[in-house]
N, C-alpha and C positions, 0 to 999 in steps of 0.2 A: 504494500500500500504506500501511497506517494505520503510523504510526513508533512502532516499538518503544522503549519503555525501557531505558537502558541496561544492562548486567548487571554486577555487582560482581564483581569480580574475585577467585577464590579468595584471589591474593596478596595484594590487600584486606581481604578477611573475615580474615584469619591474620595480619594486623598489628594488628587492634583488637577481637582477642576480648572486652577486657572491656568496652567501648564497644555493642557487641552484646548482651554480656550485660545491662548495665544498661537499656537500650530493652527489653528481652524481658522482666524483670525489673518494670517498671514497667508493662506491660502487662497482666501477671499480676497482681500487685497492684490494680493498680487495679478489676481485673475481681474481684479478691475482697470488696475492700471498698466494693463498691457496694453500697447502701441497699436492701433489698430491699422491694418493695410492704408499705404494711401495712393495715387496716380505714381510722383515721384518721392524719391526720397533722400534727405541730405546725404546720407552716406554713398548715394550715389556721384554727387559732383563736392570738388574741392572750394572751402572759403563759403560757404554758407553760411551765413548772420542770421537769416531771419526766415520762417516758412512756414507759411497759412494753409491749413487742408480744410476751412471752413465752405462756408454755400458760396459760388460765387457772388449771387445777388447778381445787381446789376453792375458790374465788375464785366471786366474783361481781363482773358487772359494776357502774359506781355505776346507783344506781333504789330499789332495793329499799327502803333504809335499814332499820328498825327490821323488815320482814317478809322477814326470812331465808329465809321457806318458797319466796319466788319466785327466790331467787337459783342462778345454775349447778349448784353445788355440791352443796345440799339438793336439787336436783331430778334431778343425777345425768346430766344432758342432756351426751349426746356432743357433742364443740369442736370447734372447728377455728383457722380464726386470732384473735385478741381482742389487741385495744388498749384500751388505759386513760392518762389525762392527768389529771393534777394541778396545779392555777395555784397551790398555797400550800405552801412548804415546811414551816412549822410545824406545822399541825396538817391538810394532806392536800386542806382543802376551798377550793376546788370541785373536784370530779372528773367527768368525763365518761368513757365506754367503751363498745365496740363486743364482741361476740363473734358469731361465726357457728357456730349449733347444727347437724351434720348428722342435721338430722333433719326429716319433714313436719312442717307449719305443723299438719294437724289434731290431731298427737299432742302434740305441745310446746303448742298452746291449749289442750289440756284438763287436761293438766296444770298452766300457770300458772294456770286460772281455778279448780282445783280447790284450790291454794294460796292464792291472792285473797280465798275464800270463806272459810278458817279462817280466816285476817289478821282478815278483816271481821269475823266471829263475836271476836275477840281485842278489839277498837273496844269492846264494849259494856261491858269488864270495866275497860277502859284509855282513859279519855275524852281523855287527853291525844296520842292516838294515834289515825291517820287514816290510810285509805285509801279511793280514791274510780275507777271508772272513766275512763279518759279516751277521749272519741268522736272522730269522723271524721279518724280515722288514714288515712296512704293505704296502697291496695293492700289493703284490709280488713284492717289490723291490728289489735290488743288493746294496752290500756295502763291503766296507774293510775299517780294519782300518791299518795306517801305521803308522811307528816310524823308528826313528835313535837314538839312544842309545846315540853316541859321542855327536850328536846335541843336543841331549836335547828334542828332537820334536816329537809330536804325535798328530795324527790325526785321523777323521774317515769321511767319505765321501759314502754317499746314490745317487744314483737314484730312482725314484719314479713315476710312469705315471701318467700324471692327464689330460684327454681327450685322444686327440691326439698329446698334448706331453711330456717333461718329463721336470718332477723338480730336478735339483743339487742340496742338502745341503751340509752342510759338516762344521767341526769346525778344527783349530790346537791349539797347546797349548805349553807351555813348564813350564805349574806345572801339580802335581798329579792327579790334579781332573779338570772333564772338565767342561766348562764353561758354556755349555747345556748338556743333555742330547740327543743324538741321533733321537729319537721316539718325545720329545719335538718340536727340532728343524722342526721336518719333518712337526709336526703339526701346526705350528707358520708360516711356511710357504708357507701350501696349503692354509689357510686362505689370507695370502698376493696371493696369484694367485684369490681366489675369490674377492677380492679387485681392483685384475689390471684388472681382467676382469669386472668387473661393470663397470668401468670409461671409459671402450672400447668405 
């Protein structure tokens, strides 16, 4: 016969209730403030300050910069989880951010390419102002990158389908070189979508 563990003795358990409690207590605990899955995650990129897994609201992720029209907010696109990270305490930049839209990739495309197009039309009145396509996304995704010259500011911003619905990344910056890679970011954060969804 396989050997049983021994059994604790009532007389046991009734001499060190609070020794018990404290074990039980700390198991609880611990189970509460476990980290929950997020899109991205600091330990992912170097020089992380600051990083919000709350609602986006009406927020958008970084990408956009100066063309508002394609950001969450203005576009009114149903959320689901969104992360954002910031490496500079002063003044915010560079920032990186994920959100996941529940929503089909053909509805949320036509919508940001129909914002894309005003932005562009905005370029011919505003030279110091740029938005541009960005091609061979994977999984046939859409992206632009945007800048303001006066500002300082450049951005690029992907959508991307994953199921039935779509991933926002997108980074802004105001130095030369960006903070992730585009194709990086996209991949850093379909894994955070395999993440929120396990926890489902």
């Amino acid at each position: 016969m396989p050997r049983r563990s021994p059994a604790v003795s009532p007389r046991h358990w009734r001499a060190a209730p609070s020794a018990a409690l404290v074990v039980l207590s700390g198991l609880v605990l611990g189970a509460c403030t476990q980290a929950s899955p997020t899109l991205l995650r600091d330990s992912d990129f170097d020089g992380v300050v600051s990083a919000t897994h709350d609602d986006v609201g009406q927020q958008s992720v970084p990408g956009p910069t100066w063309c508002e029209g394609l950001s969450v907010g203005d576009l009114g696109l149903p959320t689901g989880a969104v992360s954002e990270l910031s490496f500079d305490e002063e003044d915010g930049y560079p920032r990186v951010g994920a959100v996941l839209v529940d929503q089909e990739m053909d509805l949320t495309a036509a919508r940001l390419e129909d914002a894309a197009a005003t932005c562009a039309e905005a370029t011919e009145e505003h030279p110091e102002l740029s938005i541009d396509p960005i091609a061979g996304l994977p999984d046939e995704g859409m992206g632009w990158r945007t800048g303001d010259d006066e500002g300082g500011l450049w951005g690029e911003y992907a959508a991307v389908p994953v199921g039935d619905a779509v991933l926002l990344v997108g980074f802004e910056t105001d130095a030369a070189d960006p903070p992730v890679e585009l194709d990086e970011l996209i991949r850093l954060a379909r894994e955070g979508v395999d993440r929120v969804g396990a926890d489902d």
